[in-house]
C-alpha positions in Angstrom: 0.0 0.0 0.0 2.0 3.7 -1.2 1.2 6.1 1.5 2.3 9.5 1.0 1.3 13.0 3.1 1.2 17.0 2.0 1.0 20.0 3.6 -1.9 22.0 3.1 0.4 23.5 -0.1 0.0 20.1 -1.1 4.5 19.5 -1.0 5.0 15.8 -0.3 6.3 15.7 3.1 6.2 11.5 3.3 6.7 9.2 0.6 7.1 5.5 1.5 8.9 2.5 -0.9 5.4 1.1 -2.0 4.3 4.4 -2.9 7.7 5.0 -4.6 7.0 1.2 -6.8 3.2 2.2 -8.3 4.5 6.0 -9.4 7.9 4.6 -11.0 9.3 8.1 -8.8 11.9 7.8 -5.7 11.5 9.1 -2.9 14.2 11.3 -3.0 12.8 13.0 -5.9 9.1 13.3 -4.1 9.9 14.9 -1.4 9.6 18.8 -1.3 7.6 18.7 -4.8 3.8 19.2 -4.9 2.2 16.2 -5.3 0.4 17.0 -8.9 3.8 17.0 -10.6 4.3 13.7 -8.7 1.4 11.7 -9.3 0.3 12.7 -12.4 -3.1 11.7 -12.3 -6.3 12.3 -13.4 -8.1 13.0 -10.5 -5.4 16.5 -10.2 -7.2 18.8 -12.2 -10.7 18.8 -11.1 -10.9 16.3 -7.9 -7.8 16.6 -6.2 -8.3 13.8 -3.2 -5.9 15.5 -0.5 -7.0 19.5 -1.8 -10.8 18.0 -1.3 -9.9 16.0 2.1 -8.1 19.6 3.8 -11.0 21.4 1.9 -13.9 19.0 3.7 -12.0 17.9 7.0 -13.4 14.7 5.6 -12.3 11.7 4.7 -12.0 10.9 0.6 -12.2 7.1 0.1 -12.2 4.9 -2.6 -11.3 7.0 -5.9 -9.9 5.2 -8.8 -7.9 7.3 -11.0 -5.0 6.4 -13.3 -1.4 7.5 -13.0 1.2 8.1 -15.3 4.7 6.9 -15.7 8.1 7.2 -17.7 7.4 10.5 -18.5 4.3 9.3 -20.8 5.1 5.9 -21.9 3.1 3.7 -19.3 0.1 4.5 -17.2 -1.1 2.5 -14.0 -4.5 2.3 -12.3 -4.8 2.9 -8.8 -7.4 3.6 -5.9 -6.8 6.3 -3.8 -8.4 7.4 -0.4 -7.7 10.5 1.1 -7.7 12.0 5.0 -7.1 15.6 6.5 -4.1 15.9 9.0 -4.4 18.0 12.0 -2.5 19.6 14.7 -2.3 19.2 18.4 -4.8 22.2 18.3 -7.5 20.5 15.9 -6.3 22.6 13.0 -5.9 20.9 9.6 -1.9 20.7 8.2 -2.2 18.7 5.7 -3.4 15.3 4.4 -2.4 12.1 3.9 -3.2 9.9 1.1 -3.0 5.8 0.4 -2.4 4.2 -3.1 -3.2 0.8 -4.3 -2.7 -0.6 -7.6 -5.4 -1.9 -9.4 -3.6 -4.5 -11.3 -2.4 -6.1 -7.8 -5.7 -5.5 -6.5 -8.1 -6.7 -9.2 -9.2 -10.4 -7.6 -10.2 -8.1 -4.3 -12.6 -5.8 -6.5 -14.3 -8.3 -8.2 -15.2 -10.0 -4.9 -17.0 -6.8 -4.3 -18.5 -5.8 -7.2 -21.5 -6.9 -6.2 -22.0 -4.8 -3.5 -23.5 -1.0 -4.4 -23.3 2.1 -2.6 -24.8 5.4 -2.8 -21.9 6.6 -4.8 -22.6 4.3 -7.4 -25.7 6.3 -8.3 -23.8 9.8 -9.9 -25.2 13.1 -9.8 -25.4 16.0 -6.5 -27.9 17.8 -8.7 -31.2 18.9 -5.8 -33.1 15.9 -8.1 -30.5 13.5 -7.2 -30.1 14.7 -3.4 -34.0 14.7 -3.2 -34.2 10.8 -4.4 -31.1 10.0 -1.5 -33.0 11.7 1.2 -36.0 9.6 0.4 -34.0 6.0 -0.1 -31.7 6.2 2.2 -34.9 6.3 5.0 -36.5 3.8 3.0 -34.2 1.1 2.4 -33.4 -0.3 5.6 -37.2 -0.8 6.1 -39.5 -3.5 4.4 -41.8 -1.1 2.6 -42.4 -1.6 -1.6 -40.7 0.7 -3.6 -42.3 2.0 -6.9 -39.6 3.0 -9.1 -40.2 5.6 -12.2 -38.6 7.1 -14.8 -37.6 7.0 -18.5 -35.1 4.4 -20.3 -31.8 4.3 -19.3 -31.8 6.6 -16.1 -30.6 4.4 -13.9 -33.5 2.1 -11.9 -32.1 -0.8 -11.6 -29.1 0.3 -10.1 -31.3 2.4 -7.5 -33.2 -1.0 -6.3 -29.8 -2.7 -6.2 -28.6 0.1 -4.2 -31.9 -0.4 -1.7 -31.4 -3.9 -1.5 -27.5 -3.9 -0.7 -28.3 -1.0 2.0 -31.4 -3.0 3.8 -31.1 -5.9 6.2 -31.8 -8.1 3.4 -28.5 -7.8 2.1 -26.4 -10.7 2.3 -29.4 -12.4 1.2 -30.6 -12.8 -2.9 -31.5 -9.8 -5.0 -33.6 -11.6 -8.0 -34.3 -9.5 -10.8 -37.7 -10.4 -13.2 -37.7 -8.0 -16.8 -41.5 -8.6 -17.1 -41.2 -7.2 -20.6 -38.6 -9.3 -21.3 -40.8 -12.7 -21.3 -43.4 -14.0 -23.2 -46.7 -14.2 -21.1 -47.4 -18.0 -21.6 -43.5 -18.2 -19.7 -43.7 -15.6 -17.4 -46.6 -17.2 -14.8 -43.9 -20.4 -14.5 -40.9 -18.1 -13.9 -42.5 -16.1 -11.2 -44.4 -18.5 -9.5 -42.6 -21.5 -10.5 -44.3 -24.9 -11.3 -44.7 -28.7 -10.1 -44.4 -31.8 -11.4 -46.7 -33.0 -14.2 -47.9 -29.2 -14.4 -48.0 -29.8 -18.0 -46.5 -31.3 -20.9 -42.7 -31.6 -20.0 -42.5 -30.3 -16.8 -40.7 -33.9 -15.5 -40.0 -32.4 -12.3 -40.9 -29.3 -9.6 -39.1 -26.0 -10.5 -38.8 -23.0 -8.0 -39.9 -19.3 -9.5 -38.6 -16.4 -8.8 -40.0 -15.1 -5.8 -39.4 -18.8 -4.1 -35.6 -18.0 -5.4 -35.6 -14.7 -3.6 -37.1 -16.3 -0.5 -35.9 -13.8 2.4 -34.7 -11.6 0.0 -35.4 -9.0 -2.5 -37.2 -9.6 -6.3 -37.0 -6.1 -8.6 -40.0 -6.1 -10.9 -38.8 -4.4 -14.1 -41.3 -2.9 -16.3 -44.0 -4.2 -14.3 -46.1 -1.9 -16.6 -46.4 -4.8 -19.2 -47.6 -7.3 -16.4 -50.7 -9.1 -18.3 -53.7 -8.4 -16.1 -54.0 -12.3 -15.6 -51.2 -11.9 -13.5 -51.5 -8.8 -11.7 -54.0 -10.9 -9.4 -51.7 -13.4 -8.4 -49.0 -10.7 -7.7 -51.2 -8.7 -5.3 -52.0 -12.0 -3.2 -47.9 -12.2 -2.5 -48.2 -8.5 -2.1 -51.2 -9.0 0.6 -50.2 -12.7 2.0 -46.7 -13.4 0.6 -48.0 -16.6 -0.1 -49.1 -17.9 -3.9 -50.0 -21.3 -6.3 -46.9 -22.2 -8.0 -48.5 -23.7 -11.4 -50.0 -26.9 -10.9 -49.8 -26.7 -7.0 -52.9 -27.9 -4.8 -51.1 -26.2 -1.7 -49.9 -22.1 -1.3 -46.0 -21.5 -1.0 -45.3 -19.2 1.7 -42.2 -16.5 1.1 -40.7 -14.0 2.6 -39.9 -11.2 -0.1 -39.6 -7.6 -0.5 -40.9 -6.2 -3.5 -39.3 -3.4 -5.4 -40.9 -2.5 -9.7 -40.2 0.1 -12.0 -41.3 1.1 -15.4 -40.8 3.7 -17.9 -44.3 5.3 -17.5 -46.5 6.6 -15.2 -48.3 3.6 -13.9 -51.2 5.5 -12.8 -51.8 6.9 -16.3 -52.0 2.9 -16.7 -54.5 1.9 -14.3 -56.7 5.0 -16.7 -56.1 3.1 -19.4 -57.6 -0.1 -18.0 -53.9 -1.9 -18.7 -53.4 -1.9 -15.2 -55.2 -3.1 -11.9 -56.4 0.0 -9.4 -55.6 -2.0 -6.3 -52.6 -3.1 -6.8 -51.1 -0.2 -8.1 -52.4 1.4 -4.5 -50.2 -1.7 -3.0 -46.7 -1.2 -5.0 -47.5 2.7 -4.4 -46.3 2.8 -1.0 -43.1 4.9 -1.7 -43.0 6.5 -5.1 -39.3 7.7 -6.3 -39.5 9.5 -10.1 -36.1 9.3 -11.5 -35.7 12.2 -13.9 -34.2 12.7 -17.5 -30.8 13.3 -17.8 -32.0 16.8 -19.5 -33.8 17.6 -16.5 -30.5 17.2 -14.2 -27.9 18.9 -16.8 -25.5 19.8 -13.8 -25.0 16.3 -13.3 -23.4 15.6 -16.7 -19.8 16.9 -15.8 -19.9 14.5 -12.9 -21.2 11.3 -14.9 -18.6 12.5 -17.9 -15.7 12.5 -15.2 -16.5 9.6 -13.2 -17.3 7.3 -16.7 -13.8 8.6 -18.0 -12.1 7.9 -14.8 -13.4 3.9 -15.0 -12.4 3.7 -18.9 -9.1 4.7 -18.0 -9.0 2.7 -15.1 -10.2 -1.0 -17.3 -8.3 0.1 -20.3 -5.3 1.4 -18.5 -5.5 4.8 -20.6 -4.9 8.7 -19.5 -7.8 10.6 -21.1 -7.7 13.2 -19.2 -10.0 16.0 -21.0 -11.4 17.6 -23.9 -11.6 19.8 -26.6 -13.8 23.0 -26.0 -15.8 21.7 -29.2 -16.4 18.4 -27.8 -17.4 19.6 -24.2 -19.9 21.8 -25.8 -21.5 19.1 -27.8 -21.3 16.9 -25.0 -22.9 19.9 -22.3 -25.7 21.0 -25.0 -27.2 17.3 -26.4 -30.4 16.7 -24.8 -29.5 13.2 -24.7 -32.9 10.9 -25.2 -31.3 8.0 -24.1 -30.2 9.3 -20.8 -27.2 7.7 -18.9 -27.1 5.2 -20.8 -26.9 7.1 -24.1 -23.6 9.0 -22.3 -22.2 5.8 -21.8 -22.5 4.6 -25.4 -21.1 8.1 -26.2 -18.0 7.9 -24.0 -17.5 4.6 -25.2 -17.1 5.1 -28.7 -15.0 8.5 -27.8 -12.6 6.4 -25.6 -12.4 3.8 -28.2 -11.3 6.1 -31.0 -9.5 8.5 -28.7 -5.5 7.6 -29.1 -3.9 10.1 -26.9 -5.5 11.9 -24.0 -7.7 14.2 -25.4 -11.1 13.5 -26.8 -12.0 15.7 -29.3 -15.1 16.3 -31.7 -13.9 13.9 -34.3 -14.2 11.4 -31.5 -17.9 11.7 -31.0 -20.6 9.6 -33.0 -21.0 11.1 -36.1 -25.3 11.5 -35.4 -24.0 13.1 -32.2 -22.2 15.8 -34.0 -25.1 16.5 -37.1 -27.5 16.5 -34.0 -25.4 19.2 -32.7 -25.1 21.4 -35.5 -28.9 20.9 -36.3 -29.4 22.1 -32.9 -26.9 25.1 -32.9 -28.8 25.9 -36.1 -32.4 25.8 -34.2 -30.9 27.3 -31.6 -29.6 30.0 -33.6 -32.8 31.2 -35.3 -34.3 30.7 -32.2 -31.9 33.7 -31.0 -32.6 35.7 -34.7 -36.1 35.6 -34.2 -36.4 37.1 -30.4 -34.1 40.1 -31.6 -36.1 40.4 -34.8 -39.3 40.8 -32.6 -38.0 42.8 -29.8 -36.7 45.4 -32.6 -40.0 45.7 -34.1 -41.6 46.1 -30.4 -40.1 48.9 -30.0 -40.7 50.7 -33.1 -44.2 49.3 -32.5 -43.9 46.9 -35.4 -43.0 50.1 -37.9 -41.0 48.1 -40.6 -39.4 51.6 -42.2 -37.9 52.4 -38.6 -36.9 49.0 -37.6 -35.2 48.3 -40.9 -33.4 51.7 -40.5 -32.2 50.5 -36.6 -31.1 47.1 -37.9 -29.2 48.8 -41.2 -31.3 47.3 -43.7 -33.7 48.2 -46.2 -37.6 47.2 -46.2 -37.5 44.5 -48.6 -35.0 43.0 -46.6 -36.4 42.7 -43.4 -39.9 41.8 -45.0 -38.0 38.7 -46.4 -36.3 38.0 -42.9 -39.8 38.1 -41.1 -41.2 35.8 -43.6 -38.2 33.1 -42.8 -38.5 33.8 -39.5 -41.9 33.6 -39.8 -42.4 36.9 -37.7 -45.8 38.5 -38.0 -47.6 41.0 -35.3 -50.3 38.5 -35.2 
């Protein structure tokens, strides 16, 4: 483990032999240099650890960033946590940060990959902070969580993240996509059958919820649940007890229930597509994940923290972009949501070969999106000026033409592209 500590300049002041092996720098050379021009990594621009950790008087733990070595000719991946130092008087003088090396490291993370936190949900946007505050009272309880929220915004991590922060933890998390199966299959996974059920079923088979027993079973898309089985569904709900297929006798379990879907399931039960009663039962606790338009301060955060991983797998040193591609990347509206800035980045750290990303790196449709919008965006701009011109020579063509140093004609064909009229 490399340990090494600052002052609140951030100069390395300590600089151990393990630290000395993952930075390919001695110690001798460390010492009295600020720890940026040390490291190298590409957490030093935007997150130091140690700068954050004096900042905070908190702790920083578990960053993975990626450093770089032989003046540019190898990189290493590494996870770093962070602490303040402080005086005999309370009074922060530095920090002190530990280093581990991915590559000696890597059986230990994917023993706990499994395991979710709250910081594997991105974004401190006020939407993001409101959904924590609700979860993180609702997840050690028992209570059913309704999930919604468009494509690719991240539900299913958020009911992994309740069920690895409840009691119910070390127990299983099953997940059912009820879009995903046809409907004549999806009564025998859920429920499960017995034997001589019906033509080949040679022996008993356990469903889902008997597989999630003490556990946790995540509903996805429980929107496209035929009514047929909604019935079934709200007896576990009610009883936690249900007819596996063929069965003369109920199977007791012991589940909590957590469903999501892309639309509002109450515009459902209008509709007639979905049962009144039990949506009132899954409705106990309603989280509405929003769009990743409707959180846009989170997307410099999720850009950061999807780059940092990249780097991290591919052993890489992207370490930021060009003006044009930030702006492309800060403006889309992105209809896919997270999940479409994943695709994104992907493709840009695919093509990228040094470590910047620039526009050429993008998908092409990302960049002709772009410029479409720029161009909407654009007129958008032409026509407010046009309007607010002709306001205040109360739409007198002569006068505004004169103010915008044009003649009549000109501005009568600019109102009619624009279309501009006064009424």
């Amino acid at each position: 483990m490399g340990v090494l500590a600052v002052d609140t300049d951030g100069v390395i002041t300590f600089f151990n032999r393990a630290a000395e092996q993952i930075t390919g720098v001695s110690r001798k050379k460390a010492l009295g240099r600020p720890c940026a021009q040390v490291l190298k990594s590409t957490l030093c621009d935007e997150y130091c650890p140690v700068r954050r950790a004096m900042e905070s008087g908190e702790d920083q733990p578990g960053l993975e960033a990626v450093f770089i070595r032989q003046e540019g000719r190898s990189v290493v991946p590494v996870r770093i946590c962070a602490s303040p130092l402080r005086d005999a008087r309370g009074r922060i003088s530095g920090a002190v940060e530990t280093i581990q090396s991915l590559h000696m490291g890597s059986g230990l993370e994917d023993e706990d990959r499994g395991a979710r936190s709250w910081d594997d949900y991105i974004g401190d946007s006020p939407e993001v902070a409101r959904i924590f505050d609700t979860l993180k009272v609702v997840a050690p309880s028992t209570v059913t969580v309704l999930v919604e929220g468009p494509t690719g915004t991240g539900k299913d991590l958020l009911a992994q993240i309740i069920h690895h922060n409840s009691p119910r933890a070390e127990e299983p998390f099953v997940k059912v996509n009820c879009a995903a199966l046809p409907e004549n299959l999806l009564e025998s996974e859920l429920f499960g059958y017995t034997k001589g059920a019906f033509t080949g079923a040679e022996r008993d088979k356990p469903g889902r919820f008997q597989l999630a027993d003490g556990g946790t079973i995540f509903l996805d898309e429980i929107s496209e649940l035929p009514l047929s089985l909604q019935a079934k569904l709200l007896r576990v709900l009610e009883d936690q007890e249900f007819f596996p297929l063929g069965a003369r006798q109920t199977t007791k379990v012991d589940v909590r229930i957590l469903a999501a879907c892309n639309r509002p399931l109450d515009r459902q039960v209008e509709a007639g597509l979905f049962r009144q009663d039990l949506y009132y039962r899954l409705n106990v606790i309603k989280i509405n994940v929003p769009s990743l338009r409707e959180r846009r301060g989170d997307i410099p955060l999720l850009i950061r923290r999807f780059i940092q991983r990249k780097n991290v797998e591919n052993g890489t040193y992207i370490c930021r972009f060009t003006p044009e591609a930030l702006n492309i990347l800060l403006n889309y509206d992105y209809p896919g949501n997270v999940r479409e800035l994943e695709n994104i980045l992907e493709h840009a750290c695919l093509l990228c070969r040094g470590d910047v990303i620039k526009a050429r790196h993008l998908p092409h449709d990302l960049t002709l999106a772009a410029e479409s919008q720029g161009e909407a965006n654009g007129r958008h701009a032409e026509k407010e000026q046009l309007i607010q011109v002709l306001m205040r020579h109360n739409w007198n063509q002569t006068r505004a033409a004169e103010e915008l140093g044009i003649n009549r004609t000109t501005l009568w064909r600019r109102m009619k592209r624009l279309g501009v009229s006064r009424t």
